[in-house]
C-alpha positions as CSV (number, residue, x, y, z in Angstrom):
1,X,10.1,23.8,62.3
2,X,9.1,21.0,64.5
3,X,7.9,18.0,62.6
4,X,6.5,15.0,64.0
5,X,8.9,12.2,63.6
6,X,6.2,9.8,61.8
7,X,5.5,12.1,59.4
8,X,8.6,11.3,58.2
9,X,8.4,8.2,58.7
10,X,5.3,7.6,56.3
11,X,7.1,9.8,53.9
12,X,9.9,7.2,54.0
13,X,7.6,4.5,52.8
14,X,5.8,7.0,50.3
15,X,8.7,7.8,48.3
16,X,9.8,4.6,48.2
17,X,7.5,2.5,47.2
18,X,6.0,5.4,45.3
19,X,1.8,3.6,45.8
20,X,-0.3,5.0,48.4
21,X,-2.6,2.0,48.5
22,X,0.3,-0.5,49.1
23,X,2.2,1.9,51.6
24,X,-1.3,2.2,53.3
25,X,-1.5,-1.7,53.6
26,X,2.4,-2.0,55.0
27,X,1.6,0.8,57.7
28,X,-2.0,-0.4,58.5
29,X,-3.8,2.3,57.6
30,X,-6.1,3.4,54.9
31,X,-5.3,5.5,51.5
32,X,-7.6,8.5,52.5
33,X,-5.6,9.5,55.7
34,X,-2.0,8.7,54.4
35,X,-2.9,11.3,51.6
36,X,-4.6,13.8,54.4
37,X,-1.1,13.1,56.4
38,X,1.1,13.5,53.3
39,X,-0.6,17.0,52.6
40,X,-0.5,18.2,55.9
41,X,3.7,17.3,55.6
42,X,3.9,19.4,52.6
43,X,1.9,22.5,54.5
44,X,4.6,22.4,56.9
45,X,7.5,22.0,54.3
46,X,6.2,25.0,52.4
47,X,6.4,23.1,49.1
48,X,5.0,20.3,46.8
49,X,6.7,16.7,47.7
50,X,5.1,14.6,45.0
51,X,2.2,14.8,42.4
52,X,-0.2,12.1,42.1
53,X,-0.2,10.0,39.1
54,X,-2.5,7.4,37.3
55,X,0.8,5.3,37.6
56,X,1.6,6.0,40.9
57,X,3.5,8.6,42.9
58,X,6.2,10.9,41.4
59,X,8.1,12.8,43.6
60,X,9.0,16.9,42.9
61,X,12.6,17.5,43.1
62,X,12.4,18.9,46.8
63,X,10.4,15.7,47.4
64,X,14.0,14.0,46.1
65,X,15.9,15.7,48.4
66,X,13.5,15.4,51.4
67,X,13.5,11.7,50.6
68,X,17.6,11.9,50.2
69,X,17.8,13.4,54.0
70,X,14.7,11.3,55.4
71,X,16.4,7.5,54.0
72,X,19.5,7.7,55.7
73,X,18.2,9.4,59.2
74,X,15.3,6.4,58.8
75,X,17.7,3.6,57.9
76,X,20.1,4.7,60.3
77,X,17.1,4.3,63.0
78,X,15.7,0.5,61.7
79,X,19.2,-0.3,61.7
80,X,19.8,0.7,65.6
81,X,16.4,-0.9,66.3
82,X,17.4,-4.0,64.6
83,X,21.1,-4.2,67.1
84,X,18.7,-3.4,70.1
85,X,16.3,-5.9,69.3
86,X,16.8,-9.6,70.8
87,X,14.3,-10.9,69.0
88,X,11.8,-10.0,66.5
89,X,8.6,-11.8,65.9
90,X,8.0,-11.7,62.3
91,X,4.1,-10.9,62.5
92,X,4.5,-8.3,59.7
93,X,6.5,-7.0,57.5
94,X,7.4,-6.5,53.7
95,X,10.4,-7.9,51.7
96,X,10.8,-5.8,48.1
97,X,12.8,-8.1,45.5
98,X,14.1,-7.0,42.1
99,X,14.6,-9.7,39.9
100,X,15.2,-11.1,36.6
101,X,12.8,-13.5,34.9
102,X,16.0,-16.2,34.9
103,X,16.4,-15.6,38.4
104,X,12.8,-15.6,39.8
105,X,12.2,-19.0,37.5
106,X,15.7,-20.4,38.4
107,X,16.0,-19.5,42.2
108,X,13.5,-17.3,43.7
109,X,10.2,-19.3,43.8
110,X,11.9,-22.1,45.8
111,X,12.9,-19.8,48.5
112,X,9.8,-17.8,48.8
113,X,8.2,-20.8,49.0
114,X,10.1,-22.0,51.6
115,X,9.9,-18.6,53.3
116,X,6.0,-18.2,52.9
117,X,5.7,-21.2,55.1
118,X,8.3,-20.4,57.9
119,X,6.7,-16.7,57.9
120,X,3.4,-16.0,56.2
121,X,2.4,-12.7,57.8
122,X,5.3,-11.5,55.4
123,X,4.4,-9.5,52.5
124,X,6.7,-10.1,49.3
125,X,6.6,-7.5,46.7
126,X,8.8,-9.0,43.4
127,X,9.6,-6.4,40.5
128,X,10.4,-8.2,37.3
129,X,12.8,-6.8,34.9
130,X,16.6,-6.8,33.4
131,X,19.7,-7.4,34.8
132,X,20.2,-3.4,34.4
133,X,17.0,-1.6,35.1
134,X,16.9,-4.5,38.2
135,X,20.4,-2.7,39.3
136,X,19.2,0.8,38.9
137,X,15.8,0.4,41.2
138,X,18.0,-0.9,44.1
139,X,20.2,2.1,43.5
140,X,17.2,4.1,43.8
141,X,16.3,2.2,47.6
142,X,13.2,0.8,46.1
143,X,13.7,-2.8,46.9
144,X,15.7,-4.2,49.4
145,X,17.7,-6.4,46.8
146,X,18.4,-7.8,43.7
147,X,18.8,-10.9,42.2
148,X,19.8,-10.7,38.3
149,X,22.2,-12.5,35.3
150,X,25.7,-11.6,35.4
151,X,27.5,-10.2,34.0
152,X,26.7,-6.5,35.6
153,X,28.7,-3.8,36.0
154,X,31.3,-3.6,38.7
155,X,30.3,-1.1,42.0
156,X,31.8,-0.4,45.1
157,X,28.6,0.9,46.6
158,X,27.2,-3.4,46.4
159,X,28.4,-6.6,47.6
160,X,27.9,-9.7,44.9
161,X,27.6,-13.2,46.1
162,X,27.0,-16.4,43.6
163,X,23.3,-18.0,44.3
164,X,23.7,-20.2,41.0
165,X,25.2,-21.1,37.5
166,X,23.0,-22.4,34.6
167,X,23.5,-22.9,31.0
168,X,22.0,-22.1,27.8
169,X,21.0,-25.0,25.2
170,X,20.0,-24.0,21.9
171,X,16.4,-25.7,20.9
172,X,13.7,-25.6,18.3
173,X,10.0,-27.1,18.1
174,X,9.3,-30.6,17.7
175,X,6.8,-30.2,14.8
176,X,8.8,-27.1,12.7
177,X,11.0,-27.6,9.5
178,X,14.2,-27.9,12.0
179,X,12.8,-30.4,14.0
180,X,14.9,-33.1,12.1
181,X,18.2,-30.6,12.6
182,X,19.9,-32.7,15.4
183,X,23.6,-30.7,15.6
184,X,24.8,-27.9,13.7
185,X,28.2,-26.1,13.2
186,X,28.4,-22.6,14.4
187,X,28.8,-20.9,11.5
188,X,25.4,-22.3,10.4
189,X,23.7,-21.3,12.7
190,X,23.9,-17.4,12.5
191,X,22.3,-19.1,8.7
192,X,18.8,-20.2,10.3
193,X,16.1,-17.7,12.0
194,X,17.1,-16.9,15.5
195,X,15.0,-15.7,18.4
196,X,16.4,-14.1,21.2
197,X,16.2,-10.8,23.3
198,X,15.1,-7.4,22.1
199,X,18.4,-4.6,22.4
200,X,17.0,-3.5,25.0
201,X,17.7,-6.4,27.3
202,X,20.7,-7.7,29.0
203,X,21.2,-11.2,27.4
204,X,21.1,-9.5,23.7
205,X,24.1,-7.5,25.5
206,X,25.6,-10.8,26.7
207,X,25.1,-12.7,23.6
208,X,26.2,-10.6,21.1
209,X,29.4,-9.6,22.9
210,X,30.1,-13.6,23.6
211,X,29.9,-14.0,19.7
212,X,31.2,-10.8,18.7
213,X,34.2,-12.2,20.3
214,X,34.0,-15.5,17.8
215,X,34.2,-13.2,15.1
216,X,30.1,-14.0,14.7
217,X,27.5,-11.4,14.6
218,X,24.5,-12.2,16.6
219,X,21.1,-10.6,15.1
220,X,18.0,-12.2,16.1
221,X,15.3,-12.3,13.7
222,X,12.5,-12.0,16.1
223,X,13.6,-9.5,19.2
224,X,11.3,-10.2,22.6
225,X,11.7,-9.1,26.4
226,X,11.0,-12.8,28.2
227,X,11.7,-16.3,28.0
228,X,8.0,-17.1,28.0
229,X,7.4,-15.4,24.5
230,X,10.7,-16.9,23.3
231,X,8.8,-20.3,23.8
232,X,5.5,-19.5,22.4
233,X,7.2,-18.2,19.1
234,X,9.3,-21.3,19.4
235,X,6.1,-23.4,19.9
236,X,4.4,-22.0,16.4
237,X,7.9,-23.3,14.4
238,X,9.0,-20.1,13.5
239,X,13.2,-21.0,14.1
240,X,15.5,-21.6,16.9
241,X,16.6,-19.9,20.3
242,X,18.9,-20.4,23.4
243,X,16.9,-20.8,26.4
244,X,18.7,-21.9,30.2
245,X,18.3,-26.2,30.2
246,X,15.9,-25.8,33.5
247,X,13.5,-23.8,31.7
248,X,13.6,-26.0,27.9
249,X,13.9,-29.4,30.0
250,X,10.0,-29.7,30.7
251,X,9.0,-28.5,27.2
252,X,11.9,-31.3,25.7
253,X,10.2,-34.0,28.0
254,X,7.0,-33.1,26.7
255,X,7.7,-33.8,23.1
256,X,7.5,-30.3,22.5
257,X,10.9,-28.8,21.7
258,X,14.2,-30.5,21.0
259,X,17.8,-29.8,21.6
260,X,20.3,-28.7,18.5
261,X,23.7,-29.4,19.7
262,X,26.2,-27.2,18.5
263,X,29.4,-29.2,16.5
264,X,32.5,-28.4,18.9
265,X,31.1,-25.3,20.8
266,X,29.9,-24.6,23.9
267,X,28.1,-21.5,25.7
268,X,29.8,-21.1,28.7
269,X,28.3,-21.2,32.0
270,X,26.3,-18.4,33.3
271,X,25.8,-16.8,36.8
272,X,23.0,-16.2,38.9
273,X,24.0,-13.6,41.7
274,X,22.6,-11.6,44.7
275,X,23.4,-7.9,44.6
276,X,23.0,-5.7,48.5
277,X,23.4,-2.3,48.2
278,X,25.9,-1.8,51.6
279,X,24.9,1.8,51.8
280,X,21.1,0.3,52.4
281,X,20.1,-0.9,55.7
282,X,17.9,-4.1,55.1
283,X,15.0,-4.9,57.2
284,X,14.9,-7.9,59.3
285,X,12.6,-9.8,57.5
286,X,14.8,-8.9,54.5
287,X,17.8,-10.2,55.8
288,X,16.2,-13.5,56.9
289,X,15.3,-13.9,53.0
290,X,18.7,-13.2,52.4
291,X,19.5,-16.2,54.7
292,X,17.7,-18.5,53.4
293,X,18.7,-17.5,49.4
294,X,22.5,-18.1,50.9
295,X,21.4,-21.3,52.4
C-alpha cells in the first residue's frame, strides 16, 4: 500500500479537530475536496475512517487507530521540522486552547490580546469548559493545551506550571433582602440560599470537599455551569454566591453587588495553572503562546 504522505497529513488535521470546514480553512483549501481526499484515503484503507455528523466528524474505530499511528509519525515530523527550522515566520498558523471560564476571564484574554497584535495571521481556536472535561480533550490531542482551576488530578503524562492565584469572596445583590447582611458566621451561611456550580462541575467538587472538610455540607440551592449565570441569578436577588474578587469587583463598583464577609474564615487561595501534555509535540506558534502566558 503506497499512500501519499499528505493524505495523511490532512487526516491528521481531520481527526483532530474533528470539522471539515475549519480543517479546510487551516490547510487552505475548500470543504468539497478535503471530503473528495478524505474518501479517496478510505478507498485505499479498505474501510470507513469517520462518519459525518450534524455535529461534526466522528471517527470509526479503525479511524481511532489510524489516527493513533498517523499522530505520533506526524508529531514526530513537525517536531523535526521545528529543530531544523532557524526561523519561522508566523504568517499562518492555528493555536487550539482548552480553558476554563475562570481562566479565559482571569488570564487568557490579556495574552491573546497581546499575541493578536504581535501575530495576527494566527488563528486561535478556545474550547470553554471544566477543569476536567478541559483535561480529557488535551488527552485526546485536540488542543494544544490547557489552562484550567486546580486542583486536577495528578499525571505523569503532563507538566503543570502556576500562571495565577485568585480568591473567592462571597457576595449578594445590592437591592435583595441580604443586601443589609454585611458579615456572617459560617455556620449561617450554609442557613441562606446559595448559588454555586451544578455537580457536574469542578468548583461544586472543590467546594464541597473544602467544607466537607469543616464538617459543613455544601448544597446549592440553585445549581449552574458559569459564572456569568451565577451573576444574573445574583442580579434578580434570589441569595448569595462565591464568585473570584476580579470577576465581583466591577459589579461591587457598580453598586450592583456587595461583599458578605465571613466572621473568622477565609477561602483559601486558588490556582490558575497551565497543563502540556509532554507526549504532544506543540506547534511553534503554540509554543510562542506558551511564552508569552509564562511571561
Amino acid at each position: 500500500m503506497n499512500i501519499d504522505y499528505d493524505y495523511y497529513r490532512r487526516f491528521y488535521y481531520v481527526a483532530k479537530y474533528r470539522n471539515l470546514s475549519l480543517v479546510a480553512k487551516l490547510l487552505n483549501t475548500n470543504q468539497p475536496n478535503l471530503s473528495k481526499l478524505m474518501n479517496k484515503l478510505e478507498e485505499q484503507m479498505g474501510c470507513k475512517l469517520m462518519i459525518r455528523t450534524n455535529k461534526g466528524i466522528k471517527l470509526t474505530e479503525e479511524g481511532e487507530r489510524l489516527y493513533n499511528h498517523v499522530a505520533i509519525a506526524y508529531n514526530e515530523l513537525r517536531a523535526a521540522e521545528a529543530e531544523l527550522s532557524s526561523e519561522n515566520d508566523m504568517s499562518s498558523g492555528m493555536v487550539c486552547i482548552g480553558s476554563t471560564y475562570t481562566a479565559l476571564d482571569y488570564v487568557l484574554s490579556n495574552v491573546i490580546k497581546k499575541f493578536n497584535t504581535s501575530y495576527p495571521n494566527i488563528k486561535i481556536s478556545i474550547s470553554d469548559n471544566t477543569s476536567e472535561k478541559t483535561v480529557d480533550i488535551l488527552k485526546q490531542g485536540l488542543i494544544d493545551f490547557a489552562i484550567v482551576d486546580s486542583p486536577i488530578k495528578e499525571n505523569t503524562r503532563f507538566r503543570q506550571t502556576l500562571v495565577k492565584q485568585y480568591k473567592e469572596i462571597l457576595v449578594t445583590s445590592n437591592t435583595g433582602k441580604f443586601a443589609e447582611l454585611k458579615s456572617i458566621k459560617i455556620k449561617k451561611l450554609f442557613s441562606l440560599p446559595i448559588i454555586g456550580f451544578s455537580d457536574y462541575f469542578g468548583n461544586a467538587d472543590y467546594h464541597r470537599q473544602f467544607f466537607s472538610e469543616k464538617g459543613l455540607e455544601w448544597e446549592p440551592v440553585i445549581g449552574v455551569s458559569s459564572y456569568p449565570q451565577i451573576i444574573s441569578i445574583l442580579l434578580k436577588n434570589t441569595g448569595v454566591a462565591f464568585l473570584p474578587i476580579e470577576i465581583a469587583e466591577p459589579y461591587i463598583k457598580q453598586g450592583l453587588l456587595n461583599e458578605i464577609k465571613i466572621d473568622k474564615f477565609d477561602l483559601p487561595k486558588r490556582e490558575i495553572i497551565l497543563i502540556e501534555d509532554i507526549e504532544q509535540h506543540s506547534s511553534i506558534a503554540a509554543r510562542k503562546f506558551i511564552t508569552m502566558l509564562k511571561g
